[in-house]
C-alpha positions as CSV (number, residue, x, y, z in Angstrom):
1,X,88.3,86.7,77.2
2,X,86.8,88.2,80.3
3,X,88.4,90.4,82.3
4,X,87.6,89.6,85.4
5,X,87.4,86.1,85.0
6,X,91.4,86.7,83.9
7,X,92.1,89.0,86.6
8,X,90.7,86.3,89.7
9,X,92.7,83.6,88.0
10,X,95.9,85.6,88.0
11,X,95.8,86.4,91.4
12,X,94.5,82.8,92.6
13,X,98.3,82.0,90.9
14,X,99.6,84.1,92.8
15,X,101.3,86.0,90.0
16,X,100.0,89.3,90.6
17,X,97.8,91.2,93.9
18,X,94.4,92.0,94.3
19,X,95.5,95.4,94.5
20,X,97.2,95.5,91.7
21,X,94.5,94.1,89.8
22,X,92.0,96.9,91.2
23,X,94.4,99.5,90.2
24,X,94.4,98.2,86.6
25,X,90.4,97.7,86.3
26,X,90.1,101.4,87.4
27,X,92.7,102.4,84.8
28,X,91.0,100.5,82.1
29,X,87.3,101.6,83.5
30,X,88.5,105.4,83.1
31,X,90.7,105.1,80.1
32,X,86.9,103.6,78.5
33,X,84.7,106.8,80.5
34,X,87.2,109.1,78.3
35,X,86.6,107.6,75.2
36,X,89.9,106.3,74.6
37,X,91.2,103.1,73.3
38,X,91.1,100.4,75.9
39,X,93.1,97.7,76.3
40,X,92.1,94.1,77.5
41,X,93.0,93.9,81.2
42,X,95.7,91.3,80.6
43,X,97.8,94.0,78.7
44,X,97.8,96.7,80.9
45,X,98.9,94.7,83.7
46,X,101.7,93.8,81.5
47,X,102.3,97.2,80.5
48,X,102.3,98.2,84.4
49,X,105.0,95.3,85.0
50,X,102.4,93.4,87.3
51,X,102.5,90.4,85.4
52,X,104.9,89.2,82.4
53,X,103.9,87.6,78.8
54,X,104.5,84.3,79.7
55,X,102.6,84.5,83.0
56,X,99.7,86.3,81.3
57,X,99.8,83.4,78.3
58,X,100.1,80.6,81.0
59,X,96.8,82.1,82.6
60,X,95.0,82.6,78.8
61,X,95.9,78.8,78.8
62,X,94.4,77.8,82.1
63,X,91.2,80.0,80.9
64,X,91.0,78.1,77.6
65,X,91.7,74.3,79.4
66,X,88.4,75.7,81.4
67,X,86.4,76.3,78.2
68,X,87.2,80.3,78.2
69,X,87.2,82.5,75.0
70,X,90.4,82.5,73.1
71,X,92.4,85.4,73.5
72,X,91.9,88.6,73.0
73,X,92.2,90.7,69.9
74,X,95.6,92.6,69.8
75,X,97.4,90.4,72.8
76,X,99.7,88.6,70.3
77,X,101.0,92.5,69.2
78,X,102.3,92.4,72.8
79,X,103.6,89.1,72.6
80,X,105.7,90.6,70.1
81,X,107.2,92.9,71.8
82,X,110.8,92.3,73.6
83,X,110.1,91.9,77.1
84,X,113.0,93.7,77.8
85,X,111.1,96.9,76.3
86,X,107.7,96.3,78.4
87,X,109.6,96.2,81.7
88,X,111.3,99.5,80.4
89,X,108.0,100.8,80.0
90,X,106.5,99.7,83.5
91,X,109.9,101.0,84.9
92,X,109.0,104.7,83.4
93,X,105.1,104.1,84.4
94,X,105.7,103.3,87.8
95,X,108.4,105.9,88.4
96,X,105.8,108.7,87.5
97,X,107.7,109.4,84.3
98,X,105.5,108.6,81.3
99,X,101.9,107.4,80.9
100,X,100.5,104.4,79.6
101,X,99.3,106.6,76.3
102,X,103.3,107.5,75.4
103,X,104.1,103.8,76.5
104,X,101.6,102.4,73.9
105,X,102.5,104.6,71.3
106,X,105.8,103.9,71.9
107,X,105.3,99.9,71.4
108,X,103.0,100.7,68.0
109,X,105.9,103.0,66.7
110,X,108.3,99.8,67.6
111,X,105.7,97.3,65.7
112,X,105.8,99.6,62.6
113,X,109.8,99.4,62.4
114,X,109.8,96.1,63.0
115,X,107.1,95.0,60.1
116,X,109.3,97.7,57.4
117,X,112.4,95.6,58.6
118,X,115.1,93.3,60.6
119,X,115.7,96.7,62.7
120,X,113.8,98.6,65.6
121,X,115.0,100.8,68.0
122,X,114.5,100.3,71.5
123,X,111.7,101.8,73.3
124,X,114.0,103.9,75.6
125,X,115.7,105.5,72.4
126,X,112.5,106.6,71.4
127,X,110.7,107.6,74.6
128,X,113.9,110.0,74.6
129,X,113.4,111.0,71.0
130,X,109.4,112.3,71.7
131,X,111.1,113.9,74.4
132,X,108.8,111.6,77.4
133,X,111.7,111.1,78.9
134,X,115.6,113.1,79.2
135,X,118.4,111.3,78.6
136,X,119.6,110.8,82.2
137,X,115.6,109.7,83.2
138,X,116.3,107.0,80.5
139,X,119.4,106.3,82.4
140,X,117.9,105.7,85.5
141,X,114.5,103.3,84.1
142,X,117.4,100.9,83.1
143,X,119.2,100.8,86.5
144,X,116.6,100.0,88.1
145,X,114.9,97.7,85.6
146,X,114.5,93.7,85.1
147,X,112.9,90.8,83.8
148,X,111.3,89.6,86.1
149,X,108.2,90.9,88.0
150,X,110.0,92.1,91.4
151,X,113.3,94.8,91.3
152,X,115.7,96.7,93.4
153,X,115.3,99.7,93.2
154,X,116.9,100.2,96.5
155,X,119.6,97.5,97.3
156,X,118.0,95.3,99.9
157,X,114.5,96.2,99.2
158,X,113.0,94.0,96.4
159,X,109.9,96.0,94.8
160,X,106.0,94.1,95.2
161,X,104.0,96.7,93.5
162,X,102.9,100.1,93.2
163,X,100.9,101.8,96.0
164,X,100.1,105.2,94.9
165,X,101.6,108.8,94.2
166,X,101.3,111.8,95.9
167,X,102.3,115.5,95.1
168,X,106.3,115.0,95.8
169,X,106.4,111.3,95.1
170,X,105.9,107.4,94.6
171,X,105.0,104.8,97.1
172,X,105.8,101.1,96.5
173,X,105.5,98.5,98.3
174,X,108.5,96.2,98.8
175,X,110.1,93.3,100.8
176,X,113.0,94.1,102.9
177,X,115.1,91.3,101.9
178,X,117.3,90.7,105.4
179,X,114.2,91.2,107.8
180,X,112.1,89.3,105.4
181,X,109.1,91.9,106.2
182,X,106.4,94.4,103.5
183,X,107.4,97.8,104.0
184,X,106.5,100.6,101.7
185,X,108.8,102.6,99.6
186,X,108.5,106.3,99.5
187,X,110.6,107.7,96.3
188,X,111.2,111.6,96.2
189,X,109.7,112.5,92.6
190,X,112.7,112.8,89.9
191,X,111.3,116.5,89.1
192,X,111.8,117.2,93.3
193,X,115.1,115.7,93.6
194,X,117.2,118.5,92.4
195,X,115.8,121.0,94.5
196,X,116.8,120.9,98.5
197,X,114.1,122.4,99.3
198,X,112.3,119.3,98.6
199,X,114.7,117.1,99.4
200,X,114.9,118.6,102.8
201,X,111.5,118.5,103.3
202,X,111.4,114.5,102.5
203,X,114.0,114.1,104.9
204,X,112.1,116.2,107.7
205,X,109.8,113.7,107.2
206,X,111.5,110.9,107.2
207,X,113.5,111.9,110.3
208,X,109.9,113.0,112.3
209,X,108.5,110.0,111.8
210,X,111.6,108.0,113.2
211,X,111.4,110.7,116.0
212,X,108.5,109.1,117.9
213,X,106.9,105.4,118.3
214,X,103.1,105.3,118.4
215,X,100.7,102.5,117.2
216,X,98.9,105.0,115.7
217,X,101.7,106.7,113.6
218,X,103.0,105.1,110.3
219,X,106.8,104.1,111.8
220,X,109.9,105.2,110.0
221,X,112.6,102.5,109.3
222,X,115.2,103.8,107.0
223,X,115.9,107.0,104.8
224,X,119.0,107.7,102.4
225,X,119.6,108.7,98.6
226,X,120.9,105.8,96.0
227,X,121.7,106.6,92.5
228,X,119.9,109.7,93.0
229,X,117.0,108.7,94.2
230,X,115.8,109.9,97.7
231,X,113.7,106.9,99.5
232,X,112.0,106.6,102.9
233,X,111.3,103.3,104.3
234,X,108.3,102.9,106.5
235,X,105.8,100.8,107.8
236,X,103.3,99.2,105.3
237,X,99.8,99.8,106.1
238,X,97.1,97.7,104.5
239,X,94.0,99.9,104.2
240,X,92.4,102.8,103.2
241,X,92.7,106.6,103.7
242,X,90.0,108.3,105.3
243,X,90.1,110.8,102.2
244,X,89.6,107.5,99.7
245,X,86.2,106.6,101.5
246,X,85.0,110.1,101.4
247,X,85.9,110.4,97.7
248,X,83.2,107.7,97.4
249,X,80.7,109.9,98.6
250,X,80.5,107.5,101.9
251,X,79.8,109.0,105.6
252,X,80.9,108.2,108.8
253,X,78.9,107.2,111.4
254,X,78.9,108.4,114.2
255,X,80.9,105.9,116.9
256,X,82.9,104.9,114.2
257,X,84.4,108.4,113.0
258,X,84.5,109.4,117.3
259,X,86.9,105.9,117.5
260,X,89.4,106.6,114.5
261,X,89.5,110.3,115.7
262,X,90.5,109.2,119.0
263,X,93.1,107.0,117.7
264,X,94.4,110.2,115.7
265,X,93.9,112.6,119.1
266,X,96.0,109.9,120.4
267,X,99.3,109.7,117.9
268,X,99.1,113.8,118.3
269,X,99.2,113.6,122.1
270,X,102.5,111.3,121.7
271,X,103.9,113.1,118.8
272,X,103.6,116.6,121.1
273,X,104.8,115.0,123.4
274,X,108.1,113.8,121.2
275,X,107.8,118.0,120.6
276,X,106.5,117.4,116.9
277,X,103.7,119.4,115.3
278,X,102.2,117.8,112.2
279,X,100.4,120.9,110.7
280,X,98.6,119.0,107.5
281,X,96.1,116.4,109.6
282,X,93.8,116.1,106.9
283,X,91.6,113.2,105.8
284,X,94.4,112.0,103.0
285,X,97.1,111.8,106.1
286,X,94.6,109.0,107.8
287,X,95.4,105.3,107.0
288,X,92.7,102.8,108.7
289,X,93.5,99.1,108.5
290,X,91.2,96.5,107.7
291,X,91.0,96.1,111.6
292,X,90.1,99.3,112.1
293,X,93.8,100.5,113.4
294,X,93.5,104.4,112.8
295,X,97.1,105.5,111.0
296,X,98.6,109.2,110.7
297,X,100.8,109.6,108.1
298,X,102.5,111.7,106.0
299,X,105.0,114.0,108.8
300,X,106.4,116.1,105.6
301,X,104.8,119.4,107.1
302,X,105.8,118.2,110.4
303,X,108.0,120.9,112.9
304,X,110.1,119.9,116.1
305,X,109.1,123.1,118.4
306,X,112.5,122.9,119.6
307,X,115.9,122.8,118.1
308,X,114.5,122.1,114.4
309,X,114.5,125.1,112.0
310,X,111.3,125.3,109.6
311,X,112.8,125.0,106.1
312,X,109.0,126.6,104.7
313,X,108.5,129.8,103.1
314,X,107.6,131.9,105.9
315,X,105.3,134.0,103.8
316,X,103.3,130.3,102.7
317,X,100.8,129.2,104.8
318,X,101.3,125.2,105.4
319,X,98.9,123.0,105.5
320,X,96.0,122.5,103.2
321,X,93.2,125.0,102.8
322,X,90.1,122.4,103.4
323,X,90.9,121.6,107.1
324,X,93.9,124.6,107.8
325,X,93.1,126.2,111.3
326,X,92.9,130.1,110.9
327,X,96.1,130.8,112.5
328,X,98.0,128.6,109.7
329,X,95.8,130.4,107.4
330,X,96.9,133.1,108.1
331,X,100.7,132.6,108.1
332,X,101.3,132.9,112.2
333,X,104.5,131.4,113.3
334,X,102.9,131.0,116.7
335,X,101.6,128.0,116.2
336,X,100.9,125.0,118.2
337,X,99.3,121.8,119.2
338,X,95.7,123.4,119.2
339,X,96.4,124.2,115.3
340,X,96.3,120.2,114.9
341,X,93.6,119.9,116.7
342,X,91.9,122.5,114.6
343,X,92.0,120.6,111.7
344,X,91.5,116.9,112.8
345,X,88.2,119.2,114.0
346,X,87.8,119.9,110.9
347,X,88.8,116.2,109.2
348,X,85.7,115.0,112.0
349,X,83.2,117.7,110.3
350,X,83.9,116.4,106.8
351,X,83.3,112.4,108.2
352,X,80.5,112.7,109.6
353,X,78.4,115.0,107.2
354,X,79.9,114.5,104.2
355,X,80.7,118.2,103.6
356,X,83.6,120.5,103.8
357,X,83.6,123.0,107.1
358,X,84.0,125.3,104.1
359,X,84.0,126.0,100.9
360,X,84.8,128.8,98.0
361,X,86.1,129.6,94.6
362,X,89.3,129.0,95.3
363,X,91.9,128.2,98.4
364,X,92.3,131.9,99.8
365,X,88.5,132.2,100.1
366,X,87.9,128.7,102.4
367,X,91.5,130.2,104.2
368,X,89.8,133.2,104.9
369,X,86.5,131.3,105.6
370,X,88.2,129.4,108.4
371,X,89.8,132.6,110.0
372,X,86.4,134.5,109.7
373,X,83.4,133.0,108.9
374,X,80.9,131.6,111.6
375,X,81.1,127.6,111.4
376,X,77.5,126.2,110.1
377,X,76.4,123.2,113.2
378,X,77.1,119.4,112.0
379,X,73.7,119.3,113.7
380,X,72.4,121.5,110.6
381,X,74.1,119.4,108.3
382,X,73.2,116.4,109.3
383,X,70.4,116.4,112.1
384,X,70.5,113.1,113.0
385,X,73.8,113.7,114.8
386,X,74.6,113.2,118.3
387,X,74.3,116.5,120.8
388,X,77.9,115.3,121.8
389,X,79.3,115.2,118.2
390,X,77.7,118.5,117.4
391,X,79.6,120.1,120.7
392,X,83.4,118.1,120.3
393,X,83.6,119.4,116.8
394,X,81.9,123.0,118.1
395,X,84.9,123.1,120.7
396,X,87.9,121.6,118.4
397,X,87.1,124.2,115.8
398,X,86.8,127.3,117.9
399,X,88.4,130.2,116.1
400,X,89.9,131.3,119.0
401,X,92.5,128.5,119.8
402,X,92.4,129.6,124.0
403,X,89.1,128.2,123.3
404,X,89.4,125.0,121.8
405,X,90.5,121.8,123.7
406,X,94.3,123.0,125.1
407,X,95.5,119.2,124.7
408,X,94.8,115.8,122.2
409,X,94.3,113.8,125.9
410,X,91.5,116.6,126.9
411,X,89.6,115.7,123.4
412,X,90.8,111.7,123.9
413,X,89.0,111.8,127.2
414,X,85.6,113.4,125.7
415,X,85.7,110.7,122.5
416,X,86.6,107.9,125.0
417,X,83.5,109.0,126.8
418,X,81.2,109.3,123.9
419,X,81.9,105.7,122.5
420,X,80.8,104.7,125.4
421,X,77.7,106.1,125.6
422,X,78.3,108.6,128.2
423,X,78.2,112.5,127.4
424,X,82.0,113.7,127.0
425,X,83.2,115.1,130.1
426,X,84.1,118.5,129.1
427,X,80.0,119.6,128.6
428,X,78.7,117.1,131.0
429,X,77.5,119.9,133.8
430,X,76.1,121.7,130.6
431,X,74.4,118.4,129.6
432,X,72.8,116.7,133.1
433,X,69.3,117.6,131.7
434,X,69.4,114.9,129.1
435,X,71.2,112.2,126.8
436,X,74.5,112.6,125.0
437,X,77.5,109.8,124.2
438,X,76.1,108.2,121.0
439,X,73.0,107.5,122.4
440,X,71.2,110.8,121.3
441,X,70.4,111.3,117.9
442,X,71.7,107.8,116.9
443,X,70.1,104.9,118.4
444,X,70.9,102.9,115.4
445,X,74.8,104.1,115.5
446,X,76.3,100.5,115.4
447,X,78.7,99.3,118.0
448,X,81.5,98.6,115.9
449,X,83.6,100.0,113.0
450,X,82.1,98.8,109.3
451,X,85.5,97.2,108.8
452,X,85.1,96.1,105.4
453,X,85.2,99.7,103.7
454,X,88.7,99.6,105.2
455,X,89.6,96.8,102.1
456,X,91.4,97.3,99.5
């Protein structure tokens, strides 16, 4: 059986996403790179709850009705096992708690018990024998388990699929059942809940992003704590991070990477506004739809300037070390909006020329980069830059911050400007001798965003 030929015709039935299916065919692409065994495609997405035995068999059958190989070597010895026990397993998966390995070895533990007799124990029992799982994590995977592809885990939010994790935690895609409407899920990671720390941190977020409304800004709609879990509801964004198409070794050009910047400039301005400081704008924090819609996300760094105590460690600089602005970097409490603009400065550098501002052995040598160290020219980088690229980014990642741009609409005005192909405002007297906007440097810059990268 071919895997892909599989994976189209279970998604043309509906039965599982496109996304879902990606996610799977990456698994099984790096589970083969490592030289570990690989399972058909049809039984990890049964083993990640995407798709059930009898969905998967009804879609072997449609594949052999269309002259298709049989089916592949090793799919009956999941057929075997209870479904009850796979959804267990995708449960634990999907919650961050276990790993496909421990899952499978789990099910080929089972298979022996249940050739040497009429008895097996249940995968959960053993998960929490090998010590995968504790007791009360066991407790939890069956709350918040079922039989069919689609559960509560939050009452009134029916789960679609898995989106990704982060550091602190989960995010699924679901349907809010009443408003019929996608949403995503954000769950606080089980290791995180029992620290408040954390927890306050996920409800700072939560409460930030619920603080101000912005196209631009991934919208809060709900935040609480059920069965001990600590969820965020938000707005679901179809698209990519701006950190995902760098990790492909892709660069920006030039008009493109000055119009999702502006968007960003843009939900700063209003979150400021709203008296909100993000503090992490980083490449990961930047959703773009398949429209092109710019997205900033993740406000669990964020800090109302007024009436808001910061729950961080005052001796831990926030933010992360790739794009933090020296005054993060090195610990000031004095910070403000030009901080933000610092690193979205920064976050431009890397999309444009492929390359980190900085770099160094480890995270206190690019902090103490960005606090001291000269910044090398995008121009240098990549010479084929506009004039008025080279001198936004020069000016958004001044050391000084009385230097840099004093507010997002200042830098909003100057990319506005530049997509237009006109020279940005703020250098135009220092530019009247020749060409800026996008015309210099970039003639074959193209007019609109490449929107298909944007796909999932």
């Amino acid at each position: 059986m071919h895997d892909n030929s599989f994976g189209e015709l279970a998604v043309q039935r509906g039965f599982l996403s496109l996304r879902q299916l990606n996610e799977c065919l990456a698994l099984q692409h790096r589970l083969r790179q490592q030289g570990k065994h690989t399972p058909k495609i049809a039984t990890i997405l049964i083993k990640k709850g995407h798709m059930t035995v009898e969905q998967a068999r009804e879609v072997i059958d449609a594949q052999s009705k269309g002259g298709a190989e049989p089916p592949e070597e090793g799919f009956d010895e999941i057929a075997l096992a209870d479904q009850q026990d796979l959804s267990f397993g995708a449960v634990a998966i999907d919650l961050g708690l276990v790993t496909i390995e421990q899952v499978d070895q789990c099910l080929m533990e089972q298979r022996v018990q249940r050739e040497n007799g009429p008895h097996h124990r249940r995968i959960a029992a053993l998960m929490v024998d090998k010590g995968y799982v504790t007791s009360e994590q066991g407790k939890m995977v069956l709350k918040v388990q079922q039989k069919k592809r689609g559960y509560e885990l939050i009452p009134g939010y029916r789960i679609l699929g898995l989106v990704g994790r982060g550091a602190m935690g989960t995010v699924y895609k679901a349907l809010q059942v009443r408003m019929e409407r996608e949403v995503a899920i954000k769950i606080l990671s089980p290791k995180y809940s029992h620290r408040q720390e954390f927890v306050q941190r996920f409800f700072r977020e939560a409460r930030a992003a619920a603080k101000v409304s912005h196209a631009n800004i991934i919208q809060g709609i709900d935040v609480g704590e059920h069965n001990g879990l600590y969820y965020f509801v938000m707005e679901f964004v179809e698209g990519r991070t701006v950190g995902a198409i760098l990790a492909r070794g892709e660069v920006f050009e030039p008009r493109e990477a000055c119009g999702i910047v502006k968007q960003v400039a843009s939900a700063m301005e209003a979150a400021w506004t709203a008296g909100l400081l993000h503090r992490d704008i980083k490449p990961d924090n930047i959703m773009v739809t398949d429209t092109g819609v710019a997205k900033l996300c993740d406000l669990g760094l964020a800090k109302a300037m007024a009436g808001d105590p910061d729950e961080t460690d005052p001796d831990f600089a926030v933010g992360t070390p790739d794009y933090i602005s020296p005054e993060q970097s090195l610990g000031s409490e004095d910070i403000d909006i030009r901080s933000d603009i610092y690193s979205l400065g920064a976050t431009f550098y890397h999309m444009v020329t492929g390359q980190l501002p900085f770099s160094g052995r480890d995270a206190v040598a690019v902090m103490r980069k960005h606090a001291t160290e000269p910044l090398v020219p995008p121009r240098a980088r990549r010479p084929s830059l506009p004039i008025g690229v080279n001198l936004v980014i020069g000016r958004m990642m001044e050391k000084n911050a009385a230097a840099r741009y004093q507010q997002p609409g200042q830098l909003v005005r100057d990319l506005e400007a530049m997509v237009a192909g006109q020279p940005p405002p703020t250098f135009r007297a220092a530019l009247e001798q020749g060409p800026v906007g996008l015309a210099s440097g970039d003639a074959k810059s193209p007019k609109f965003p490449i929107l298909k990268r944007y796909r999932r």
